[in-house]
Structures are given as structure tokens and as C-alpha cells.
C-alpha positions in Angstrom: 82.5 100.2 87.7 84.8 100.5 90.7 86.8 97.8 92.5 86.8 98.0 96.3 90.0 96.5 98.5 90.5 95.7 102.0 92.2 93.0 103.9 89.8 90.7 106.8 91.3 89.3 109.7 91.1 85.6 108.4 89.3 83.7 105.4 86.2 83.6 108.1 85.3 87.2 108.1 86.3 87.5 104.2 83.6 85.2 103.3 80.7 86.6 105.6 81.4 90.0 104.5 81.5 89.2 101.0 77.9 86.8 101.7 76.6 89.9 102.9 77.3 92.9 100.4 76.2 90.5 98.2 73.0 89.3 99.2 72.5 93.3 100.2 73.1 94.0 96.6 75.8 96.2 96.9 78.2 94.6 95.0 78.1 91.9 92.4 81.3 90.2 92.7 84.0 89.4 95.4 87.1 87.8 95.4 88.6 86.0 98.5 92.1 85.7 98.3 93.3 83.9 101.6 96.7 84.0 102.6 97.9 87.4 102.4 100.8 88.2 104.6 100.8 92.3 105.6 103.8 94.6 107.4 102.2 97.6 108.2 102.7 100.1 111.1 99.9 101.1 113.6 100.4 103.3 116.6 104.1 104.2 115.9 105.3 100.5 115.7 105.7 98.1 112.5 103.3 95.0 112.8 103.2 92.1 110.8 99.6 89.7 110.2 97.9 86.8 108.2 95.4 88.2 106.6 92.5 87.6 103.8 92.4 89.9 100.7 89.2 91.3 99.4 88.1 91.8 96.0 85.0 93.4 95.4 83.3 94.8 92.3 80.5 97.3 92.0 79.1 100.0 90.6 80.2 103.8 91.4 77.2 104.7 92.8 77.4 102.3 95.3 80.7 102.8 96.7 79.9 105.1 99.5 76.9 102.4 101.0 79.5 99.4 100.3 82.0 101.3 102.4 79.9 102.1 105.1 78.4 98.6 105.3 82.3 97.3 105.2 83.2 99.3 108.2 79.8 97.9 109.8 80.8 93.9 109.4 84.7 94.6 109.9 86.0 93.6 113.2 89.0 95.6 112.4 88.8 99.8 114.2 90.2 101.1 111.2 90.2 98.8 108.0 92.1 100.1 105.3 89.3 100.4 102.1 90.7 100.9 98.8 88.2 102.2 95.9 89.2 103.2 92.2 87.2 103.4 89.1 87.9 101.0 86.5 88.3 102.5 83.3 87.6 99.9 80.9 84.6 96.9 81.1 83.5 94.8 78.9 79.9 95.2 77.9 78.7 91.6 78.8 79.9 91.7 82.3 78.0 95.7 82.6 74.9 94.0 81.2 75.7 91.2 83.9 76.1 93.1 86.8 73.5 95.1 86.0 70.7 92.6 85.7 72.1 90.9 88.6 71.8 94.1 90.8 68.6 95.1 89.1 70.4 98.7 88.2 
């Protein structure tokens, strides 16, 4: 499985993006976690925001679509998308996921 990372300008757009990669079956699972509070730079100056956190699992295979369709919904120009492969699952949650996403 992978997780997949990104910060959304607000709560708002968290929860429609995640409604959406969901019901589009590219991911199984997303976490909202509102609240976040990012310094960053951008265009050669440090910027500071409120921001909501996405978690989202999926499957490896499905990174590549999930990102695409990310960039799609994101009303950011260039939101920052994390993905890594986790390592270790447990076997109920594969079975899970996998039924859920018909895979």
C-alpha cells in the first residue's frame, strides 16, 4: 500500500477531494486533519498558512491516477503531493481495501 500527503487550502476542499478519490475508487481511506499551520517559501519569499492535512491510503498501482486527479480538484498551482510505500500492513485491512476497491 502507499500513503499519499498533501496539505488543502481549508477543511472545505479536504473533504471534497477526499469525497471524490473515494467515490472514484482511487483510494480507500483519507484522513482530514484540520488545523495544520505551514511556513514554507514560494517565489523567493517565506509564507506562512492555515491549512488542512491529507491522509490518504491506496494501493501502488494507483498512485499515479490519485495524483493526477489531486492536481485536478486542487485549487492550489502547485500542491505539494507526498507518496511512499508502506512496508508493513496487516492482512485484514489488504483484504479490506481490497474488496472495498474491488482489486
Amino acid at each position: 500500500m502507499n500513503i499519499v500527503y498533501f496539505a488543502c487550502k481549508d477543511k472545505d476542499e479536504s473533504k471534497k477531494v477526499a469525497h471524490t478519490i473515494i467515490k472514484e475508487k482511487l483510494a480507500f481511506c483519507a484522513n482530514i486533519i484540520p488545523g495544520c499551520h505551514s511556513i514554507y517559501r514560494w517565489k523567493g519569499k517565506v509564507e506562512e498558512a492555515e491549512e488542512s492535512i491529507l491522509i490518504v491510503k491506496t494501493f501502488p498501482h494507483l498512485v499515479k491516477k490519485l495524483i493526477d486527479r489531486i492536481k485536478n480538484l486542487h485549487s492550489y498551482q502547485m500542491p505539494e503531493i507526498i507518496s511512499w510505500k508502506i512496508d508493513d500492513v496487516s492482512s485484514d485491512i489488504v483484504k479490506w481495501a481490497s474488496d472495498e476497491l474491488k482489486i
